[in-house]
C-alpha positions in Angstrom: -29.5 -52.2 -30.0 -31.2 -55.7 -30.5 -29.3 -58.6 -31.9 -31.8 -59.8 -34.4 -29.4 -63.6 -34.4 -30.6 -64.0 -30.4 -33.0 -66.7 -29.9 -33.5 -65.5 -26.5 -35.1 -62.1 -27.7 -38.4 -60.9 -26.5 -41.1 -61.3 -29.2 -41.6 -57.4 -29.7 -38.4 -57.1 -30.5 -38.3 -60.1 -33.0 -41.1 -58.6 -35.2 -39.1 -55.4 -35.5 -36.3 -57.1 -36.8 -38.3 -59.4 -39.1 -40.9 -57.0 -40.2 -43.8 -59.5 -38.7 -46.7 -58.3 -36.8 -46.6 -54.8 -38.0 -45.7 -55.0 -41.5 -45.3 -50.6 -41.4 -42.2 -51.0 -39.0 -39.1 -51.8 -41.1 -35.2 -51.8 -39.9 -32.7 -50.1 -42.1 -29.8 -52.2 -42.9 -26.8 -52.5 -45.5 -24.2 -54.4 -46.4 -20.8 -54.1 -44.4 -18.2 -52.7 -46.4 -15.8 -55.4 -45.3 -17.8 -58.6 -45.7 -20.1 -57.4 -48.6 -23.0 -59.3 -50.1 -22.3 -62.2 -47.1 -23.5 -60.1 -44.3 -26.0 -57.4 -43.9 -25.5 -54.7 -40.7 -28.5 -53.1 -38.6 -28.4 -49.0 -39.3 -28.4 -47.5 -35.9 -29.0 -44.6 -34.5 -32.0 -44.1 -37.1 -32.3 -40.2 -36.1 -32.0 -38.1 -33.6 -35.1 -37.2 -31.7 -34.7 -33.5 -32.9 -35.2 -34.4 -36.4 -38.7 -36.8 -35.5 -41.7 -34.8 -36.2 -45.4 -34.8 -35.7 -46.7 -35.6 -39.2 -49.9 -33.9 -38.8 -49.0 -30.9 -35.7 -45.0 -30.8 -36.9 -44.3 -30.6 -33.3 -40.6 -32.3 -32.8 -40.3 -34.9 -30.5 -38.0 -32.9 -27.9 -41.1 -30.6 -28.0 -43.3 -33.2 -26.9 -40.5 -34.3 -24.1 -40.3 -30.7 -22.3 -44.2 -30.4 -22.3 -44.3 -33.3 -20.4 -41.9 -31.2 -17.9 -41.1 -34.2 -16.0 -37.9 -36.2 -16.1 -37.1 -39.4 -14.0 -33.0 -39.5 -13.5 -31.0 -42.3 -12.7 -28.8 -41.9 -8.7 -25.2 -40.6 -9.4 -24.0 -40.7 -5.7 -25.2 -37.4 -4.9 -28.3 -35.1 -5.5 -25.4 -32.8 -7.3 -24.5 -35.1 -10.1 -27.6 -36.3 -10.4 -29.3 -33.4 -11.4 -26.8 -32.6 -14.0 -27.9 -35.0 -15.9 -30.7 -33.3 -17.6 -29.4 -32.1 -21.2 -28.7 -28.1 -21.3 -32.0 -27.8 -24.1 -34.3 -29.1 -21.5 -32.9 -26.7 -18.2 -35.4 -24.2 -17.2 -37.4 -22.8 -14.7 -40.0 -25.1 -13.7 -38.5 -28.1 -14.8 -39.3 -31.1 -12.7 -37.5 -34.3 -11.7 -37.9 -37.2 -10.0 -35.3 -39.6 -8.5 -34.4 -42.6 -5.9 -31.8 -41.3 -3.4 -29.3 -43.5 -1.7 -32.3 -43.8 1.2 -34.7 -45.5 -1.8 -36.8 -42.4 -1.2 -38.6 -40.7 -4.5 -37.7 -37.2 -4.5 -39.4 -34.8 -7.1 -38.0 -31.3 -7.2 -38.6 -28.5 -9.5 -36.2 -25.5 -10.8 -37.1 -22.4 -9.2 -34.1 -19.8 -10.7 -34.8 -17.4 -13.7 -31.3 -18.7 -15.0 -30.4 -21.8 -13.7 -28.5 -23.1 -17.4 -25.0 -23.3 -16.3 -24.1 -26.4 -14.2 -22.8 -24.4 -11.1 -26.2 -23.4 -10.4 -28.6 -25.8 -12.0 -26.9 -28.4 -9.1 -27.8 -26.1 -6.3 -30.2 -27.1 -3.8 -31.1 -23.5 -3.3 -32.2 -23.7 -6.8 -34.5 -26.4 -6.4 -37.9 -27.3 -4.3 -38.7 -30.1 -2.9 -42.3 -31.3 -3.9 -43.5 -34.4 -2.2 -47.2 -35.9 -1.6 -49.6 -33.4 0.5 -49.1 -34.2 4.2 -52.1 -33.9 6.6 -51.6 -30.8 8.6 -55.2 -30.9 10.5 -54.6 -32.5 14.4 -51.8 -32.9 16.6 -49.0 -32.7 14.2 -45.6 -33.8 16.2 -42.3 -35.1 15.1 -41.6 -38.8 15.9 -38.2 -40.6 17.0 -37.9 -41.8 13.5 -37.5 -38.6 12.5 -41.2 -38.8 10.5 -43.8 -36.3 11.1 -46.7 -37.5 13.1 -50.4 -36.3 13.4 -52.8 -37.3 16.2 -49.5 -39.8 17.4 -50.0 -41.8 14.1 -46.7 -41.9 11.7 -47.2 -40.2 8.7 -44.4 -42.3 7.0 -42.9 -38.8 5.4 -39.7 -37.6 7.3 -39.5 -34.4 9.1 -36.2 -33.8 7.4 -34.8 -33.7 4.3 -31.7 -35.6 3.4 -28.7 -33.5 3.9 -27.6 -31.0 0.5 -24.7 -30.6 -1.2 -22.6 -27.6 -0.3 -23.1 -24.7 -2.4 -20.4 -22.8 -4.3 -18.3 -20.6 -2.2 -18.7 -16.8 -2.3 -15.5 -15.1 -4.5 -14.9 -11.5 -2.8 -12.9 -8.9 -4.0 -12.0 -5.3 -4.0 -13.1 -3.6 -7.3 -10.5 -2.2 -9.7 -11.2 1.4 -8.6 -10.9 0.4 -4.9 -14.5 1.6 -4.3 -16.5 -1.1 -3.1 -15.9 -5.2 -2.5 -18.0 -7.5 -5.3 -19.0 -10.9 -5.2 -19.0 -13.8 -7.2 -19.9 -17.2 -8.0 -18.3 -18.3 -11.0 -15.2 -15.7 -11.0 -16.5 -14.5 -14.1 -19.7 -12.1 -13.6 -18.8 -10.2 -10.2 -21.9 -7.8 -8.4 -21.3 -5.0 -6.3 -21.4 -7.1 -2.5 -20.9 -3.3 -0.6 -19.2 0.3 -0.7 -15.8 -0.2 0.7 -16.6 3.7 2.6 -19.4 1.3 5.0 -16.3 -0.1 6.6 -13.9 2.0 6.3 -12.9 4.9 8.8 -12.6 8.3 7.6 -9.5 9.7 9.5 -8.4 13.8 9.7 -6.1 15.6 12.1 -6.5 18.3 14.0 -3.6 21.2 15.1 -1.3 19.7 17.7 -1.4 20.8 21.0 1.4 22.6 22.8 2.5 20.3 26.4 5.0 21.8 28.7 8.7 21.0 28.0 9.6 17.4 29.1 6.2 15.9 29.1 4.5 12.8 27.8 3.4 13.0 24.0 -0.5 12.4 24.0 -3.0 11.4 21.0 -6.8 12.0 21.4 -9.3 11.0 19.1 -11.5 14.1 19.2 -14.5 12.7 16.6 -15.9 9.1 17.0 -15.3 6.1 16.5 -16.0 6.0 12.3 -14.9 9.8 11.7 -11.3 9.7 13.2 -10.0 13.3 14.6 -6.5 12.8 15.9 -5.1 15.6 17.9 -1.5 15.3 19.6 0.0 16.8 22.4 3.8 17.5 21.6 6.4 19.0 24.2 7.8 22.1 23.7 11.6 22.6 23.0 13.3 23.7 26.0 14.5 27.1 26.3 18.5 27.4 26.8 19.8 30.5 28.0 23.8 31.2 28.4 24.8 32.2 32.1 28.6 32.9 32.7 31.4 32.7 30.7 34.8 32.4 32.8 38.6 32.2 31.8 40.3 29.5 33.7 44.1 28.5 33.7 45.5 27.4 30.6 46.0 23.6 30.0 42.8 22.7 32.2 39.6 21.1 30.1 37.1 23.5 28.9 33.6 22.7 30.6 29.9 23.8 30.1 27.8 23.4 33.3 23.5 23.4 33.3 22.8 26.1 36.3 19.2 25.4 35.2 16.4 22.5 34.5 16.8 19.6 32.0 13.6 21.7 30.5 15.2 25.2 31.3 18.8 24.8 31.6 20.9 28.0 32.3 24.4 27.4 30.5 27.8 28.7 32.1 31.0 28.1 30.2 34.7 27.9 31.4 37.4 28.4 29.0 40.8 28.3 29.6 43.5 30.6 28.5 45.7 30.1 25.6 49.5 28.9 25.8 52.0 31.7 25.9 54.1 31.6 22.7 57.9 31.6 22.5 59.4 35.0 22.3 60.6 36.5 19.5 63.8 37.6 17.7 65.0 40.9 18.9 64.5 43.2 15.6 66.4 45.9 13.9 66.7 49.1 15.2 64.5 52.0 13.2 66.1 56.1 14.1 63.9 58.9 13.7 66.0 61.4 11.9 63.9 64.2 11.3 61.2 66.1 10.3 59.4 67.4 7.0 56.4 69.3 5.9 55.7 66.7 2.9 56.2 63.7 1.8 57.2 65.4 -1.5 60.0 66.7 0.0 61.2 63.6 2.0 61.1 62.0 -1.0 63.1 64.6 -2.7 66.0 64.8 0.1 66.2 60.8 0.5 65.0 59.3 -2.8 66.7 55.9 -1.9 66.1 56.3 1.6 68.8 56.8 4.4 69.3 53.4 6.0 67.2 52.6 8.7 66.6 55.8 9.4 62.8 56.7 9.8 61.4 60.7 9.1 58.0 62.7 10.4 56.1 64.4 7.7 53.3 66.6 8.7 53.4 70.6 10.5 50.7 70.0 13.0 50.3 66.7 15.0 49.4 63.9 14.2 53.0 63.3 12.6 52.9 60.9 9.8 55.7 58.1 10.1 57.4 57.4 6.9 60.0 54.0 6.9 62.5 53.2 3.3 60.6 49.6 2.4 61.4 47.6 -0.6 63.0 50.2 -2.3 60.1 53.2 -1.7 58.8 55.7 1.1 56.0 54.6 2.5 53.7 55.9 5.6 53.1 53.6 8.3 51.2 55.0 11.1 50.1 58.1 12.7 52.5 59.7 15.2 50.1 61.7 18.0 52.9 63.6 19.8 56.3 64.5 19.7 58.6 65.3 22.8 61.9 66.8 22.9 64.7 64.3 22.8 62.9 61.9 20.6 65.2 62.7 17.5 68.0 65.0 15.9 67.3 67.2 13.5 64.6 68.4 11.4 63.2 71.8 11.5 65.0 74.7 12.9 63.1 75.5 15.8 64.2 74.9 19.3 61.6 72.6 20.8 63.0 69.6 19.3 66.5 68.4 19.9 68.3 65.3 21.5 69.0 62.1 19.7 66.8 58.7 20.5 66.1 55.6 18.9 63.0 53.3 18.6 62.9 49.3 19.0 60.6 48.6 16.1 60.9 44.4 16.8 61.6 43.9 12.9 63.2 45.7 10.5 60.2 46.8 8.5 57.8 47.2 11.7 57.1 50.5 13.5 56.0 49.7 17.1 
C-alpha cells in the first residue's frame, strides 16, 4: 500500500494518490470512523482479481493469468515448498514455473500429472519436468570436472546434473479387509490393489502318513514344490506287546513284569506271588443227619419246627436233597450224590442204611 504523506515516493505512485497525470485513475478513500471529518483513509484491497473483468471480452483477470501458464515463485528453502506456492485455482497439468534455487540457477519446470491438485503430489519432483535452454548435442559431447556438460571440450555452462530432489511420499502397504491381496497408498486415504496376496503365498496340503518300522525316526517330505507344499510324514508304528509267562512266586516277595522281548517287540512275563494264608477259623456246630424222607412235604409235616440241629435227606433215588432247620423254616441246601451205610440212623425201613454219624458243618447254619 503507498503512503500518499511520503515525500520520498516514486512519482508514479504520487499521481495515483493525487489523481495527476492520468486524471481516469482515482483512489477510493473515506473517512475513519474514529477521527471523522479530520482524517480521510486509503480503501484497500480495491477487489479481488476474480471480480476484474475485460470490459470488451469479459474475460476475468485470473483468466488472463493461467493463459499466460507461466508463474515466477519466490525460494522457500526447498524445491518442495516452493512449488506449493501456486494457489490451488491455478494447479494443472502443464503449468509452468520458474524459480532461483539456493545455487542462483533459473529452473522452469512444468506439471506433467493428470491430477496433481493436492499438495502431496503437486510438490513431487516425479510430477514435474525440468525444462531448461536447448543444449547442443552435435560433437563430442563429454561431462566436465565441474560437473557441466561439455561438447567438442568447450563448457557448455549447463550442469550435467540436476540439483538433488526432495524425497517423495512413502509407500502405505496393507493387507485388504478381505485378506486377499496387499494395496498401496499415498495419502492413507485412496488405497489401489499393489498385488494378490496368493503371488506370495504358499499353498500347503498333506498327504497320508507313511507307516516307519517301530522305534524309528519320524520323517517329513515335501512331496510338491516349492510354492504347492505336499507334506507327507513318516510315523513309527506302535510296538506290538505280547504276554509270555505268568508264574506264582512265594508270598510276601514283590510282584515283577520282565520284557523277554525288544523295546519295539517286548514279550511280557509276569511273577505274582501267592496270597497270605488267613487265620483259622472257629470250630462250628455240629449238624446230625437223622434220616430220610421221600418229600419235603412230609419232612415238613414230621418236624414243622425242626428237630435241633438235626439235618434230614429228602429224595428216593440219588442225588439226596439236604434239608437244615434255618431261621425258623426247612430249607434245601445242597445236593447229596451218595449215601453209605453208617452215615446216619434212621429213616426208611430198609436194611442198607444203618449206623449213627455226624457231620462237621464249620458253622451252625453251613453244610460242608
Amino acid at each position: 500500500m503507498t503512503d500518499c504523506n511520503n515525500n520520498n515516493i516514486v512519482s508514479v505512485e504520487r499521481d495515483i494518490c493525487t489523481g495527476i497525470g492520468n486524471n481516469t485513475i482515482h483512489q477510493l478513500n473515506k473517512l475513519d470512523e474514529k477521527l471523522g471529518k479530520r482524517k480521510r483513509v486509503r480503501i484497500y484491497p480495491i477487489t479481488y482479481i476474480q471480480a476484474v473483468y475485460d470490459a470488451k471480452t469479459g474475460t476475468r483477470l485470473d483468466g488472463f493469468l493461467n493463459m499466460v501458464n507461466s508463474i515466477y515463485l519466490p525460494w522457500r528453502g526447498s524445491a518442495k515448498s516452493t512449488r506449493l506456492q501456486v494457489p490451488f485455482h491455478l494447479r494443472r497439468k502443464g503449468l509452468m514455473i520458474s524459480y532461483r534455487n539456493i545455487d542462483n540457477e533459473i529452473i522452469t519446470e512444468k506439471c506433467i500429472l493428470e491430477e496433481c491438485i493436492k499438495d502431496d503430489l503437486f510438490k513431487l519432483d516425479s510430477s514435474w519436468v525440468r525444462i531448461t535452454d536447448a543444449l547442443p548435442v552435435s560433437g563430442n559431447v563429454t561431462i566436465g570436472s565441474n560437473g557441466n556438460w561439455f561438447v567438442d571440450g568447450e563448457d557448455t555452462g549447463f550442469k550435467a546434473q540436476g540439483p538433488k530432489g526432495d524425497n517423495g511420499v512413502p509407500l502405505q502397504p496393507r493387507l485388504s479387509e478381505d485378506k486377499t491381496k496387499i494395496e498401496y497408498s499415498l495419502d492413507g486415504e485412496e488405497w489401489k490393489e499393489l498385488f494378490p496376496l496368493s503371488l506370495i503365498t504358499p499353498n500347503i496340503s498333506f498327504e497320508e502318513p507313511v507307516g516307519l518300522e517301530p522305534g524309528a525316526t519320524p520323517t517329513v517330505e515335501n512331496v510338491g514344490d516349492g510354492f504347492n507344499v505336499n507334506l507327507q510324514f513318516g510315523l513309527p508304528k506302535a510296538p506290538e506287546v505280547n504276554v509270555g509267562s505268568t508264574t506264582t512266586i512265594g508270598e510276601g516277595n514283590q510282584a515283577k513284569v520282565t520284557n523277554a522281548g525288544t523295546p519295539y517287540a517286548p514279550v511280557l512275563n509276569f511273577q505274582i506271588p501267592m496270597g497270605n494264608t488267613g487265620p483259622q477259623g472257629q470250630k462250628g456246630d455240629t449238624t446230625t443227619i437223622k434220616g430220610i424222607y421221600d418229600t419235603e412235604e412230609s419232612l415238613k409235616s414230621a418236624f414243622p419246627d425242626g428237630d435241633g440241629n438235626k439235618a434230614y435227606l429228602v429224595g428216593t433215588t440219588s442225588p439226596y436233597q439236604l434239608y437244615l432247620y434255618l431261621n425258623g423254616e426247612w430249607k434245601n441246601v445242597g445236593a447229596v450224590n451218595e449215601v453209605k451205610a453208617g452215615v446216619f440212623d434212621g429213616g426208611r425201613a430198609d436194611t442198607k442204611y444203618g449206623g449213627v454219624r455226624t457231620i462237621d458243618c464249620g458253622t451252625a447254619n453251613t453244610i460242608v
